[in-house]
N, CA, C and O atoms as a DFTB+ gen file, in Angstrom:
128 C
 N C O
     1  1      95.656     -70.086    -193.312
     2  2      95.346     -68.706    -192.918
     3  2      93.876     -68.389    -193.186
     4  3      93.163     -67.601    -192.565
     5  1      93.516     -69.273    -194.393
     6  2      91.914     -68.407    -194.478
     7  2      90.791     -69.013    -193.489
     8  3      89.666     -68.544    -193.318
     9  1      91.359     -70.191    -192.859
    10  2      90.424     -70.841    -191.892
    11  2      90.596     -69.585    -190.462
    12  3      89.690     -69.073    -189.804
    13  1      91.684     -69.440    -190.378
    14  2      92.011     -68.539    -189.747
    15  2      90.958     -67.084    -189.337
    16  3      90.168     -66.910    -188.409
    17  1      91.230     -66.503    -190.092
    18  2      90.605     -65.273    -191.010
    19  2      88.664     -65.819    -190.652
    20  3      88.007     -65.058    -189.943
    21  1      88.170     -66.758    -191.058
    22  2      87.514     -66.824    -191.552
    23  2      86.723     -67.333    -189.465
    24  3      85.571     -67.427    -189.043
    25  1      87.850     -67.480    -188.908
    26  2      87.009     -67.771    -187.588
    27  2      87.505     -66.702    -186.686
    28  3      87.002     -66.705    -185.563
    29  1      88.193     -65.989    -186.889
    30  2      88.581     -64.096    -185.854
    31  2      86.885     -63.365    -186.929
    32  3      86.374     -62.540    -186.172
    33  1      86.270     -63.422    -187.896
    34  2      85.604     -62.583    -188.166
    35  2      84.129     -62.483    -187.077
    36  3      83.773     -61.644    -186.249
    37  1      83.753     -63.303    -187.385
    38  2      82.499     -63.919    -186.330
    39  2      82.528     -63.638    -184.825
    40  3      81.476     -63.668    -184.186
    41  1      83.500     -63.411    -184.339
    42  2      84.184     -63.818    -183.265
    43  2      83.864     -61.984    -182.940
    44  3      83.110     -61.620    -182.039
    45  1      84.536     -61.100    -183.785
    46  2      84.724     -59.743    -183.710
    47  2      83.538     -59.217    -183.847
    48  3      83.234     -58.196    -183.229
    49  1      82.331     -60.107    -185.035
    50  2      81.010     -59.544    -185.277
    51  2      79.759     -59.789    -184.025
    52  3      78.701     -59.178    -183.883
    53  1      80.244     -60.736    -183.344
    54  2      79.549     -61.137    -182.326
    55  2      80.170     -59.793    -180.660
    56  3      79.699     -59.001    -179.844
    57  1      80.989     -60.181    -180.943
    58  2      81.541     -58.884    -179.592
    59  2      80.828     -57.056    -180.427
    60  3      80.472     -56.094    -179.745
    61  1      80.826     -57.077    -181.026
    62  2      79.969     -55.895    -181.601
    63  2      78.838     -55.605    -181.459
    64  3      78.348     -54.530    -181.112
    65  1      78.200     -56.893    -181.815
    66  2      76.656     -57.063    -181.598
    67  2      76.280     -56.980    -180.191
    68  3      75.333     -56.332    -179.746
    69  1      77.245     -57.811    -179.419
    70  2      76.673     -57.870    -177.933
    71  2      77.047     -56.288    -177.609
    72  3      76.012     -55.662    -177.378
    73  1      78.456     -55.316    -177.514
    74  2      78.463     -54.143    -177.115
    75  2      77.186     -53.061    -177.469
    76  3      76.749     -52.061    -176.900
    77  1      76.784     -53.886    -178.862
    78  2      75.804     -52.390    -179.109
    79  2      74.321     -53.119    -178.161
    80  3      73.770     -52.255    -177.479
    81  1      73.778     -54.294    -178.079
    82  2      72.889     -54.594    -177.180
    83  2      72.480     -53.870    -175.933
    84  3      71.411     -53.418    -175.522
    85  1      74.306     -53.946    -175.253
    86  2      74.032     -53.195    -174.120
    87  2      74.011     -52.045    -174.149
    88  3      73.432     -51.396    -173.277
    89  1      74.702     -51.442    -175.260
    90  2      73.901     -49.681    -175.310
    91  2      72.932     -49.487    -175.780
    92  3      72.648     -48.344    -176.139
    93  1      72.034     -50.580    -175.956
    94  2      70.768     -50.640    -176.405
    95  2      70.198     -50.680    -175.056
    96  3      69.401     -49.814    -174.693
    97  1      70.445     -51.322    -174.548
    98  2      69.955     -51.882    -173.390
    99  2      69.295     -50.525    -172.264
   100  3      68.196     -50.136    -171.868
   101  1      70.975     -50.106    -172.067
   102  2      71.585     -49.136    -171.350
   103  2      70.211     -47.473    -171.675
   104  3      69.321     -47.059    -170.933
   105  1      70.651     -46.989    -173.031
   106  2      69.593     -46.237    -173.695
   107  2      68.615     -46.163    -173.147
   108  3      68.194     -45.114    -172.658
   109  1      67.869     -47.565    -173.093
   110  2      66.297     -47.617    -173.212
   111  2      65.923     -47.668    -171.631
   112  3      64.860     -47.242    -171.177
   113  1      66.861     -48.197    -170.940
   114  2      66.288     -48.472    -169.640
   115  2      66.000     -49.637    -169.066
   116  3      65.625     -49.949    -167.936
   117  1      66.276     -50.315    -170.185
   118  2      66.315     -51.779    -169.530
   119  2      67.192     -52.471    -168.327
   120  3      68.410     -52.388    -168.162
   121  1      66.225     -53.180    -167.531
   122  2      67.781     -53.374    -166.645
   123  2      67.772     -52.751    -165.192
   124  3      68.245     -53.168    -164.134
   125  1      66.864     -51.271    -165.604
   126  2      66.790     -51.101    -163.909
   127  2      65.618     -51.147    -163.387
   128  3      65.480     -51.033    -162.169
C-alpha cells in the first residue's frame, strides 16, 4: 500500500500544477 500511496501522490501534484499553469496561462494572456 505505501508504494501505492506513494505513486497516486505525484500523480495528483502534477495534475494541480499543470491546472494552475493554465490559469496562469489563461490570466495573463498567453496563448492568444
Amino acid at each position: 500500500m505505501e508504494t501505492y500511496d506513494i505513486a497516486v501522490i505525484p500523480v495528483k501534484d502534477i495534475v494541480n500544477l499543470a491546472s494552475v499553469a493554465v490559469v496562469d496561462a489563461q490570466e495573463n494572456g498567453i496563448g492568444e
